[in-house]
C-alpha positions as MATLAB code, in Angstrom:
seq = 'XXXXXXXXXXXXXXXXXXXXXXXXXXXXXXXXXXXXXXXXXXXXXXXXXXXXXXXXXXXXXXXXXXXXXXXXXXXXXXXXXXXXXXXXXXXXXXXXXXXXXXXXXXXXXXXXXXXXXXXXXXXXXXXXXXXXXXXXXXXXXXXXXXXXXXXXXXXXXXXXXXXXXXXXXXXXXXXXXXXXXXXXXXXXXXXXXXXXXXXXXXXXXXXXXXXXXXXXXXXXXXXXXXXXXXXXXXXXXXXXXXXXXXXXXXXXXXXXXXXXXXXXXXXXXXXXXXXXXXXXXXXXXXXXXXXXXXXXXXXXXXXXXXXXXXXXXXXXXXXXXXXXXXXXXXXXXXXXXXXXXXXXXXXXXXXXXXXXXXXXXXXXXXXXXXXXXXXXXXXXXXXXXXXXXXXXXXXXXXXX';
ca = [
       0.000    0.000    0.000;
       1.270    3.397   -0.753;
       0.990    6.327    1.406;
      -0.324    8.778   -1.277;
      -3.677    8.170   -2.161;
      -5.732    9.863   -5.111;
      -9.618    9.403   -4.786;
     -11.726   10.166   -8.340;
     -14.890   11.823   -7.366;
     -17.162   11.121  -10.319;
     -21.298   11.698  -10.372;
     -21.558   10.192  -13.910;
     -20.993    6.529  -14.829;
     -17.336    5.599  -15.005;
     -16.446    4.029  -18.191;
     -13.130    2.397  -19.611;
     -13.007    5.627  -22.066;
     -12.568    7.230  -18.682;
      -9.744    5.176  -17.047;
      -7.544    6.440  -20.218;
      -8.996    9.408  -20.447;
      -8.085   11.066  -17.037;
      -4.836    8.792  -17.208;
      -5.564    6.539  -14.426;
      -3.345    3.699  -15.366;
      -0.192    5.883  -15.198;
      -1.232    7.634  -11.768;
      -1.673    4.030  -10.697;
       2.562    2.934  -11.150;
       3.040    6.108   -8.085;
       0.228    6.654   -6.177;
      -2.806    4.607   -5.405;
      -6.108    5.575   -6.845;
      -9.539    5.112   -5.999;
     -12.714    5.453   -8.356;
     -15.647    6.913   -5.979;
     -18.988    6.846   -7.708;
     -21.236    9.650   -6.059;
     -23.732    9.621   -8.882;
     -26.592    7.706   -7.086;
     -26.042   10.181   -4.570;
     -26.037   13.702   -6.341;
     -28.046   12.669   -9.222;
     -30.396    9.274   -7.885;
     -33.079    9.410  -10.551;
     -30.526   10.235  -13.903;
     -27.956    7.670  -12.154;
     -30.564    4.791  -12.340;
     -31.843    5.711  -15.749;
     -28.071    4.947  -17.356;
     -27.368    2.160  -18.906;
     -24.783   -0.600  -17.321;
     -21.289    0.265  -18.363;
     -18.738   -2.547  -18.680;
     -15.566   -1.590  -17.232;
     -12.117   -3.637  -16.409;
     -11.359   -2.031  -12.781;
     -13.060   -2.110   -9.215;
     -15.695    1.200   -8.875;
     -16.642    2.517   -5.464;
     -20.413    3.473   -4.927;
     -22.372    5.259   -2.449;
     -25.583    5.944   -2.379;
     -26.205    7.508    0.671;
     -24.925    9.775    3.549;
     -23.951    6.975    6.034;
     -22.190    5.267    3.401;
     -20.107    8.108    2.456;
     -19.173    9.111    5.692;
     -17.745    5.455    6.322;
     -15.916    6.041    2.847;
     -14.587    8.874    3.670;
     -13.443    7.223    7.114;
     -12.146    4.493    5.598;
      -9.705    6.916    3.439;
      -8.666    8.734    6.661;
      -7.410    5.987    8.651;
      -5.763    3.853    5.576;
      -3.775    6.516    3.858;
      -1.441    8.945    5.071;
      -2.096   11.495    2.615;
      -5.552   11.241    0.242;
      -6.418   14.199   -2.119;
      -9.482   14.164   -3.909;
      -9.928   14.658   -7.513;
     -13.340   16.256   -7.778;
     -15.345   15.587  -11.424;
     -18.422   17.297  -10.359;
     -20.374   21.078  -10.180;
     -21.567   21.895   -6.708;
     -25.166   22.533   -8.050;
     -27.354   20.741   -5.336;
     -28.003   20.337   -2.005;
     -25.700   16.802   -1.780;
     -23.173   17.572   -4.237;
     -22.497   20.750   -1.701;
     -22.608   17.795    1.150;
     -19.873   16.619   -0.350;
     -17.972   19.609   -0.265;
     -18.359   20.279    3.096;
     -17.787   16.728    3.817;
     -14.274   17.033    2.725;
     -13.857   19.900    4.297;
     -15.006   18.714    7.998;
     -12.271   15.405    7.474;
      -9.631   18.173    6.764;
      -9.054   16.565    3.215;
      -7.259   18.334   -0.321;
      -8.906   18.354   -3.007;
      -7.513   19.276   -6.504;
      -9.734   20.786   -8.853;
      -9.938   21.810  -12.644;
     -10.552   24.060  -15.010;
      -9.476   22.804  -18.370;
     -12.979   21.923  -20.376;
     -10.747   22.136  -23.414;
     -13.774   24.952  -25.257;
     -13.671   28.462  -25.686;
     -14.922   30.451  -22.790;
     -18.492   32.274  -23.555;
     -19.436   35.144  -22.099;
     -22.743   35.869  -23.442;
     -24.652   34.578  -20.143;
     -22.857   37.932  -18.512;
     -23.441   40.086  -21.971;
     -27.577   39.293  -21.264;
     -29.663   41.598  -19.253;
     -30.641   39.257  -16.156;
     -34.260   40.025  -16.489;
     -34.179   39.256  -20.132;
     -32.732   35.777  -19.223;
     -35.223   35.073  -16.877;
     -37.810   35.708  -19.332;
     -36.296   34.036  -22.223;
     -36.048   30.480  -20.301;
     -39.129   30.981  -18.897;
     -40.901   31.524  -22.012;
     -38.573   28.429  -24.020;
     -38.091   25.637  -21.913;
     -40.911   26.611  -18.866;
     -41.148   27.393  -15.229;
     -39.350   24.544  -14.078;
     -36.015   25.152  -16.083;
     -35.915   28.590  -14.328;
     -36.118   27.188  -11.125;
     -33.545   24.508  -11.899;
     -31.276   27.330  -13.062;
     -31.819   29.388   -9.571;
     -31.609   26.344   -7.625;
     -28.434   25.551   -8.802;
     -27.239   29.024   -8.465;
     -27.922   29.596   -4.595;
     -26.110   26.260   -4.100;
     -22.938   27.185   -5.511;
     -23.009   30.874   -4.191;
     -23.841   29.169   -0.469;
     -20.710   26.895   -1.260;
     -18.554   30.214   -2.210;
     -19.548   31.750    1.188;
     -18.908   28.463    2.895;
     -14.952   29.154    1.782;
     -14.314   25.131    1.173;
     -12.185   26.484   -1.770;
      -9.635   23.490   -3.618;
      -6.444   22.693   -2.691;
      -5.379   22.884   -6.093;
      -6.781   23.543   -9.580;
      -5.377   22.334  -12.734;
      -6.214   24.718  -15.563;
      -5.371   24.582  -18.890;
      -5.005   27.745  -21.363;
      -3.596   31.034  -20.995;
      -7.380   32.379  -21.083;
      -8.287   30.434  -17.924;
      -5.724   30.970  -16.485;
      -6.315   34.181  -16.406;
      -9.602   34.332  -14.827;
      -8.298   32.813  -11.654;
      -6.707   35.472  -10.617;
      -9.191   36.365   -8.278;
      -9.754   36.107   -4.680;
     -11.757   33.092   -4.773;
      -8.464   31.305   -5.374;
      -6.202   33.096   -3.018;
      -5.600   30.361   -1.488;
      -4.988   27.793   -3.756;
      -2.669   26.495   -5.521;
      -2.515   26.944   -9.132;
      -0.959   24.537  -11.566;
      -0.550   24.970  -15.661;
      -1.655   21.683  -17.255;
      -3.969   20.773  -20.052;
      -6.796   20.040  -21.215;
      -7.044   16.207  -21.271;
      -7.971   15.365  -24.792;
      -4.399   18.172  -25.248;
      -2.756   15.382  -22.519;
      -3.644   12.664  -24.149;
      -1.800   14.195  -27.323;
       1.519   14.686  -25.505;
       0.927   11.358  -24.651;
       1.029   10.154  -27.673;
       4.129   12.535  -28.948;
       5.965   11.200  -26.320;
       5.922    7.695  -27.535;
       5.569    8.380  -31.448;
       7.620   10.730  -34.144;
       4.536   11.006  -36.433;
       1.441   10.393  -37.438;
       0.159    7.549  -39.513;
      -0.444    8.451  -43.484;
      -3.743    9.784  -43.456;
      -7.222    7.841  -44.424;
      -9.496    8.986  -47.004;
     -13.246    9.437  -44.932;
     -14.614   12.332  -42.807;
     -14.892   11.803  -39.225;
     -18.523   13.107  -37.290;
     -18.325   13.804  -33.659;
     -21.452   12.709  -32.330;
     -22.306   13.455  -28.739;
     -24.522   12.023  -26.650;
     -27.314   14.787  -27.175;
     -29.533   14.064  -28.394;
     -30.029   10.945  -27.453;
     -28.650   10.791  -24.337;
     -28.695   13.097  -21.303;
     -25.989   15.291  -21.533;
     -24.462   18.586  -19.244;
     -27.235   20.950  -20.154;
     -29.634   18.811  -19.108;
     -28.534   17.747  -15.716;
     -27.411   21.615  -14.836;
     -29.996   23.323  -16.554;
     -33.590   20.909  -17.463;
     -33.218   22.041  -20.983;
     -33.061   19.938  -23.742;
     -31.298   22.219  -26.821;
     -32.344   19.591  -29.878;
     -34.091   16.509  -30.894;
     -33.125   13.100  -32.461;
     -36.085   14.040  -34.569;
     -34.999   16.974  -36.313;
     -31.364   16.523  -35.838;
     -30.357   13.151  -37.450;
     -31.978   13.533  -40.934;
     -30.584   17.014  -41.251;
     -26.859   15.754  -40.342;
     -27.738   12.759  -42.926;
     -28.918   15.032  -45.785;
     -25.575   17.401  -44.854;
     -23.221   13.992  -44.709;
     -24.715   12.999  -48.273;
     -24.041   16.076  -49.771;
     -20.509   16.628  -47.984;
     -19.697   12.880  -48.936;
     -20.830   13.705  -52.594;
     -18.407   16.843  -53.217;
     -15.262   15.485  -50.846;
     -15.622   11.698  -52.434;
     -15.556    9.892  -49.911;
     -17.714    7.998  -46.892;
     -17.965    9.241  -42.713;
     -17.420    6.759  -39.810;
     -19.247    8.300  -37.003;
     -17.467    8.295  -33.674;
     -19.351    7.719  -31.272;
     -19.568    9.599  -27.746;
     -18.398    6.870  -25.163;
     -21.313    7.207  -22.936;
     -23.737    7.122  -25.933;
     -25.416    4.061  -27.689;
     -25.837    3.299  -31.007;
     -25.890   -0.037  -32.908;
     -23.146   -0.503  -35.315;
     -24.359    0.702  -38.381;
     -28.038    2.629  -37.464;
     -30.628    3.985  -39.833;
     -30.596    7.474  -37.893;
     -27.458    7.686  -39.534;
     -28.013    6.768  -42.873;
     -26.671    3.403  -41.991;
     -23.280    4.659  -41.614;
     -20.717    2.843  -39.469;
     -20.441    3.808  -35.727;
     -17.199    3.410  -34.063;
     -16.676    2.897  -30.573;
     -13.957    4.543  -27.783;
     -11.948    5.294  -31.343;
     -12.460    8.816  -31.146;
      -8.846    9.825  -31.079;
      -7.526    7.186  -33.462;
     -10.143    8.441  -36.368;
      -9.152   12.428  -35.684;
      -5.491   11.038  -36.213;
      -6.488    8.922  -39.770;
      -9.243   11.148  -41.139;
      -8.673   13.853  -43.624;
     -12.158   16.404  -42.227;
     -13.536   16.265  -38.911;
     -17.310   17.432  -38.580;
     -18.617   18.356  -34.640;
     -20.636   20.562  -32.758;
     -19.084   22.540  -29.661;
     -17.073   19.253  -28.498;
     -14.285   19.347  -26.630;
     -13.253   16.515  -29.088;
     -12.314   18.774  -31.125;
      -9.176   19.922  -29.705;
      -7.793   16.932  -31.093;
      -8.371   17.993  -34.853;
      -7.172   21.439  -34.040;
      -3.900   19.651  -32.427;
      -3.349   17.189  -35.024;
      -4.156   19.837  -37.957;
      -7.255   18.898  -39.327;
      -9.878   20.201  -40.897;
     -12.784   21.737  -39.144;
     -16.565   22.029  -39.765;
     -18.391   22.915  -37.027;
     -22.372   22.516  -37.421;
     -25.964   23.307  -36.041;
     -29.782   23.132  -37.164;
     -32.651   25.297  -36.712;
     -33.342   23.869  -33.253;
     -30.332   24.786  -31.688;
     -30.478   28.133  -33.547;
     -33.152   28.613  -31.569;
     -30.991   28.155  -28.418;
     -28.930   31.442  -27.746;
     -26.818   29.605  -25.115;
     -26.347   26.560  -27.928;
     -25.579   28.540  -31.326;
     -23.610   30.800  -29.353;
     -21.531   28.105  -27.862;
     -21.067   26.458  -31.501;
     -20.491   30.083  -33.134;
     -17.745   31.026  -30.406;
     -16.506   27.987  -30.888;
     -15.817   27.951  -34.750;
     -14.686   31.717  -34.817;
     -12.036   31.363  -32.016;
     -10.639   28.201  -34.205;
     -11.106   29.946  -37.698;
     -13.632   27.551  -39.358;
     -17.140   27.737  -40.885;
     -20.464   27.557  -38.444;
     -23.033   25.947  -40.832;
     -26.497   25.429  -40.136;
     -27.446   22.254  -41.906;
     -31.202   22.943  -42.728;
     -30.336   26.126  -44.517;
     -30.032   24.530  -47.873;
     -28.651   27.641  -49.251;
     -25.213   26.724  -48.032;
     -22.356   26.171  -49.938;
     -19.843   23.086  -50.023;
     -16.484   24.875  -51.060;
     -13.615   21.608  -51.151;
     -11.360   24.000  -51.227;
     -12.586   26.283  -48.418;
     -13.374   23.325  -46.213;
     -10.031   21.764  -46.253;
      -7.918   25.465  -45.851;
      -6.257   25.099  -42.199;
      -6.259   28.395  -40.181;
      -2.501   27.582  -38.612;
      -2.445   30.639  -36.469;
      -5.999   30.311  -35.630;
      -5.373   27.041  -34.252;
      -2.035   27.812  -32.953;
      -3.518   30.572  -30.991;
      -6.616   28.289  -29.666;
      -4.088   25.702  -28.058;
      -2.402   28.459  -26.055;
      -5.374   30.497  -25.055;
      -7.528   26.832  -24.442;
      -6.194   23.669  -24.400;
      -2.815   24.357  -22.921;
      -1.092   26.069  -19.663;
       2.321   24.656  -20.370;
       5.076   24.937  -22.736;
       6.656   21.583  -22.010;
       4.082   19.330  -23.720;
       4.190   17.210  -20.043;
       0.820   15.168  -19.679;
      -1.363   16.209  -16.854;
      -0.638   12.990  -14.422;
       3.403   14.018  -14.258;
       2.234   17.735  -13.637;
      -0.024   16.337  -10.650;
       1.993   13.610   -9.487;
       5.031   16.667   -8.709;
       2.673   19.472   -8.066;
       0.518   17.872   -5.804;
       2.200   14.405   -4.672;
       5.971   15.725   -4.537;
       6.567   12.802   -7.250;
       9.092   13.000  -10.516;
       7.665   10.359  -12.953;
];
């Protein structure tokens, strides 16, 4: 047993995407680390409504006060030294239990700020009676008071002072709106985000990239099918499977007509799909690949994903898309327009039929652009060194 401990708060289903995602693996050859499962707790009724997710490693769940407290206990008298990696938003009542939990056993906790997407600042740009009445009169009543809710919990948590130990950010544009007192205490550290660690992972143990494949690569994400951010934090649902999947089929046809060639659709790991569905015009679905088909493809399509940092590290192609629903959706054409401008690409609404497919126009690379988006977003450091070095010596004293 070592003495260092790292504990994984997660509120969402814990997937093997996830174990390579936030590095686990390599945190596990230095310190030990513990998956704690707080979903049931923090979110009961959306934690019971997800699917069973196979994984290949031991998950810790609670469910319930008592059995957190004896967790958190458990951690205390085992392990000399336990920091908590928090993966949640202090946006209810037990999520903010948490919080204060941590704070009564006298434990660190390392934070982040590294989403790996451009910051928007529209919600502070709108009038705050002119967003109350525009989600009232859009997604109803209950929305609004899911939005207030959520922000008296997290101001009560502010006032409470349990402020991180540490927080991770990632991008010179985050990092500089921490300079604040809220964080006057803590410790900052320059790291990444961790689709940008995952790439100096991969740099580290290869001198180039495969040749590329012929075929565009669609992000899909798990709106909006699944229950995604805006949904838990908000009780708005931006889109529909109805109206979005034959509008990003008719697009795909025509895209696939004038570039010559077919799209694999990677898939968002907590989504599900069949192989080869006909909401997708029977195009192949891949699987926990997402990185791998960035890497091979020659034009990556998405919609605000922080997936997309990949393309924009690896130099690809960009086309970042939206229907009439979400146009409809200040806070989700906004996102997707922000998005595309701070990376230099085309926003396209895909049931405007007037738009134009321009080969050449699609496949022109904005190299400052993206240059410029890796420093300001996806990146603190100018070492390339993957997230789990910068917290095992920042927070655990530990050279890997």
């Amino acid at each position: 047993m070592k003495n260092n401990q790292l504990i994984i708060v997660t509120a969402s289903k814990f997937s093997n995407s996830d174990f390579e995602r936030f590095e686990v693996s390599y945190l596990k050859n230095y310190i030990d680390v513990i998956i704690l499962d707080v979903s049931l707790f923090i979110y009961p009724s959306l934690a019971k409504s997800q699917d069973y997710i196979e994984i290949d490693f031991e998950i810790i769940e609670v469910s319930s006060l008592k059995s957190l407290i004896n967790k958190l206990r458990y951690f205390k008298k085992n392990h000399s030294n336990n920091v908590f990696l928090i993966f949640f938003q202090v946006i209810n009542l037990n999520s903010l239990i948490i919080n204060l939990l941590l704070k009564f056993f006298n434990f660190k906790y390392l934070s982040s700020l590294n989403p790996g997407v451009p910051i928007d600042s529209f919600g502070n740009e709108k009038h705050v009676f002119s967003k109350i009445y525009s989600t009232i009169k859009k997604k109803g009543f209950l929305a609004f008071v899911t939005i207030i809710y959520s922000f008296l919990i997290k101001n009560i948590s502010s006032l409470l002072l349990n402020k991180p130990d540490y927080l991770l950010v990632a991008g010179n544009k985050y990092y500089d709106l921490i300079h604040t007192p809220f964080y006057s205490k803590t410790k900052i550290i320059r790291g990444s985000s961790w689709d940008c660690s995952r790439y100096f992972r991969y740099k580290e143990k290869a001198n180039k990239f495969e040749d590329e494949s012929k075929f565009i690569v669609l992000l899909e994400g798990i709106t909006p099918i699944g229950i995604g951010d805006d949904i838990v934090d908000r009780n708005i649902r931006m889109f529909t499977p109805e109206k979005w999947f034959p509008s990003v089929c008719s697009f795909l046809d025509n895209l696939e007509e004038v570039c010559k060639c077919e799209t694999i659709v990677a898939a968002h790991p907590k989504s599900k799909h069949s192989n080869n569905p006909s909401y997708l015009g029977y195009r192949k679905v891949s699987f926990n690949k997402t990185f791998e088909l960035i890497r091979s493809s020659n034009l990556v399509i998405g919609r605000n994903s922080a997936a997309l940092s990949m393309a924009v590290l690896m130099n690809k192609p960009i086309v970042n898309i939206y229907n009439n629903e979400l146009k409809e959706s200040e806070f989700g054409v906004r996102a997707i327009t922000n998005y595309a401008f701070e990376i230099g690409v085309e926003a396209i609404n895909i049931d405007n039929h007037d738009y134009v497919l321009d080969v050449e126009k699609l496949f022109k690379l904005n190299s400052t652009k993206y240059m410029e988006y890796t420093n300001n977003f996806l990146t603190s450091r100018d070492d390339e060194k993957p997230n789990y070095k910068v917290i095992l010596k920042k927070v655990f004293n530990i050279n890997a």
